[in-house]
C-alpha positions in Angstrom: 64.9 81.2 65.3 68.5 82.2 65.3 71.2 79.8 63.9 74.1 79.3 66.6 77.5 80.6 65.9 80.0 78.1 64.6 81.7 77.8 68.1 78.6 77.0 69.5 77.8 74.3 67.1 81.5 72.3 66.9 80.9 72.2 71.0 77.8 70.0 70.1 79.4 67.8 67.6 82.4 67.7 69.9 80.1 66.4 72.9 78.5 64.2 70.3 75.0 66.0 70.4 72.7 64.9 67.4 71.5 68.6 67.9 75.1 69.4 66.1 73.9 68.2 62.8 70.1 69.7 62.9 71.9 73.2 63.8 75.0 72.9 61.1 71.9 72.3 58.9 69.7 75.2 59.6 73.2 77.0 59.0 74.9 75.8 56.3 72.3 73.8 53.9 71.6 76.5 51.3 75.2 77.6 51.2 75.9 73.5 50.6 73.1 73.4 48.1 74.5 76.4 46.3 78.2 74.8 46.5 76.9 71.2 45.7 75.1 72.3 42.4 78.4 73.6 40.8 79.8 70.3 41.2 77.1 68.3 40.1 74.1 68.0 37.9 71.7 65.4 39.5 69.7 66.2 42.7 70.0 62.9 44.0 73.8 63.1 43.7 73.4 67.0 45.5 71.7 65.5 48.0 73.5 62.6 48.6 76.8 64.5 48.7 75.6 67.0 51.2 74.5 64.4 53.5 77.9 62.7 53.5 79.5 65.7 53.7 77.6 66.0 57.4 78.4 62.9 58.2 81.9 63.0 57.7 81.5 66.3 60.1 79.9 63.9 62.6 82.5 61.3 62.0 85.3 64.0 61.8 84.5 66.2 64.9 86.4 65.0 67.3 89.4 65.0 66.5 88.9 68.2 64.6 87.4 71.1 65.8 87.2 74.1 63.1 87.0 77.0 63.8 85.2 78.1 60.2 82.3 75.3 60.1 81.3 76.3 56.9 84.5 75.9 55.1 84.9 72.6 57.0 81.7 71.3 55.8 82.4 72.9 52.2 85.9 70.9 51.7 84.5 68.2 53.3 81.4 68.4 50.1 84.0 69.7 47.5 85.9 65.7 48.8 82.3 63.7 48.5 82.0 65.7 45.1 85.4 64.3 43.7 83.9 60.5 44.9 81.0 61.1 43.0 82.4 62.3 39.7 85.5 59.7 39.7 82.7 56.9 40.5 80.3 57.6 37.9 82.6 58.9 35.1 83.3 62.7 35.3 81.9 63.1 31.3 78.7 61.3 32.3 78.1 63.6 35.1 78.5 67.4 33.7 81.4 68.4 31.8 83.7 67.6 34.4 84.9 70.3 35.3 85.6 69.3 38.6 88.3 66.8 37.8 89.8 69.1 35.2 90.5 71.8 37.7 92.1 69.3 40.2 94.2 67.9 37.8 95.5 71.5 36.4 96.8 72.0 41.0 97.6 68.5 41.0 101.2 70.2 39.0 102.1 72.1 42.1 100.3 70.6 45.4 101.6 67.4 46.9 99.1 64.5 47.3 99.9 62.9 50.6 98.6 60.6 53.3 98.6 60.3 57.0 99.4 62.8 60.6 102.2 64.4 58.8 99.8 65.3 55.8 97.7 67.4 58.2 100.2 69.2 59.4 101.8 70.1 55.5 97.9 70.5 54.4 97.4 73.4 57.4 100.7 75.0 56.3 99.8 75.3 52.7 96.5 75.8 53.0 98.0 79.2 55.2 100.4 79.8 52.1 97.9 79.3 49.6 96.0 81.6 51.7 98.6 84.0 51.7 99.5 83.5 48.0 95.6 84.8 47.0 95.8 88.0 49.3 99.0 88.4 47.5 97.4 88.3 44.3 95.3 91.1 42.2 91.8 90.8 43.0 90.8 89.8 39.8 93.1 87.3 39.6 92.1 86.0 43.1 88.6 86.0 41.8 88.8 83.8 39.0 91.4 81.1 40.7 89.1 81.1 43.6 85.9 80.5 41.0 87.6 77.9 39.2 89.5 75.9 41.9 87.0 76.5 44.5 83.9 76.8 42.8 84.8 74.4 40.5 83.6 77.3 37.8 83.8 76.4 33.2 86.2 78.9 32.2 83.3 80.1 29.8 81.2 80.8 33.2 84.7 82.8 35.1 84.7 84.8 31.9 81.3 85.9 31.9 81.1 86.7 35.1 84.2 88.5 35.4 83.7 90.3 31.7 86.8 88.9 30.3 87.8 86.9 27.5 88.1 82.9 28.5 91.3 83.1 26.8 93.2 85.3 29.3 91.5 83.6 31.9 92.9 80.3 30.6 96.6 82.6 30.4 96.2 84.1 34.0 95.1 80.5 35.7 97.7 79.1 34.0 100.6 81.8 35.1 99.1 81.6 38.5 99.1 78.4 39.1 102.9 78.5 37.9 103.1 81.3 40.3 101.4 79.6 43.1 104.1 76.5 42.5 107.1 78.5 43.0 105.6 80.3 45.8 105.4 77.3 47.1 108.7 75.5 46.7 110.6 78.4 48.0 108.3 77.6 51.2 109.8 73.9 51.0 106.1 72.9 51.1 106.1 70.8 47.8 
């Protein structure tokens, strides 16, 4: 059986079809299993996050409709991750590497509540957007596998076949970068 297109599957959730979840399952599960088991050792804890993560589609859609479901429902994990760790003690749980990596962007993006937060969070999720095209692919690569991915810098250096030290020097010059970028945008 063919999945549905994402369109197709935000009209369900949006007319508050229980259909919407069984489909953005069929869709999206491996790809949340795969992205849920970089952020966290324990099955259970996999498990549990990727169910929230659908809830808080179902509880989320309406208002929102996105237009990418998959990265909806992957920032929406990448959140229920962060619970998990902060709750149980990021060292307990894995290395924590999750909250390291939030707290190195915490330097240069705003932390903010409410309507006008989702307004600023579209426009610099655009610039950040913008700011990685901008950027050298390799460079791109590893901020994306460490602030996405939530990635050890030992793993980023293996897979990228460089040493962890410049990819400690070019995270750390990028996210410099990424801050001015975004101050001369007024968006921090």
């Amino acid at each position: 059986m063919q999945c549905l297109q994402d369109k197709e599957i935000v009209e369900l959730f949006l007319n508050r079809d229980e259909k919407a979840l069984e489909e953005a399952r069929r869709k999206y599960d491996k790809y949340l299993s795969k992205l849920a088991a970089s952020f966290l050792r324990s099955k259970e804890d996999r498990e549990e996050c990727i169910n929230d993560a659908y809830l808080a589609a179902w509880d989320s859609i309406p208002p929102n409709a996105p237009e990418r479901l998959g990265l909806y429902l992957g920032r929406l994990l990448k959140r229920k991750s962060v619970d998990i760790i902060r709750e149980y003690g990021a060292k307990k749980r894995g290395g924590g590497e999750i909250a390291d990596s939030i707290e190195e962007l915490s330097e240069c993006i705003p932390d903010k509540d409410g309507v006008e937060a989702r307004i600023e969070a579209k426009e610099l999720s655009e610039a950040i957007n913008a700011f990685l095209h901008s950027s050298p692919p390799e460079k791109r690569k590893a901020f994306i596998m460490r602030y996405w991915y939530g990635m050890e810098m030992k793993e980023i250096s293996r897979s990228l076949k460089i040493s962890e030290r410049k990819i400690v020097n070019v995270l750390f010059r990028m996210r410099k970068e990424l801050k001015n970028y975004l101050e001369e945008r007024e968006l921090v």
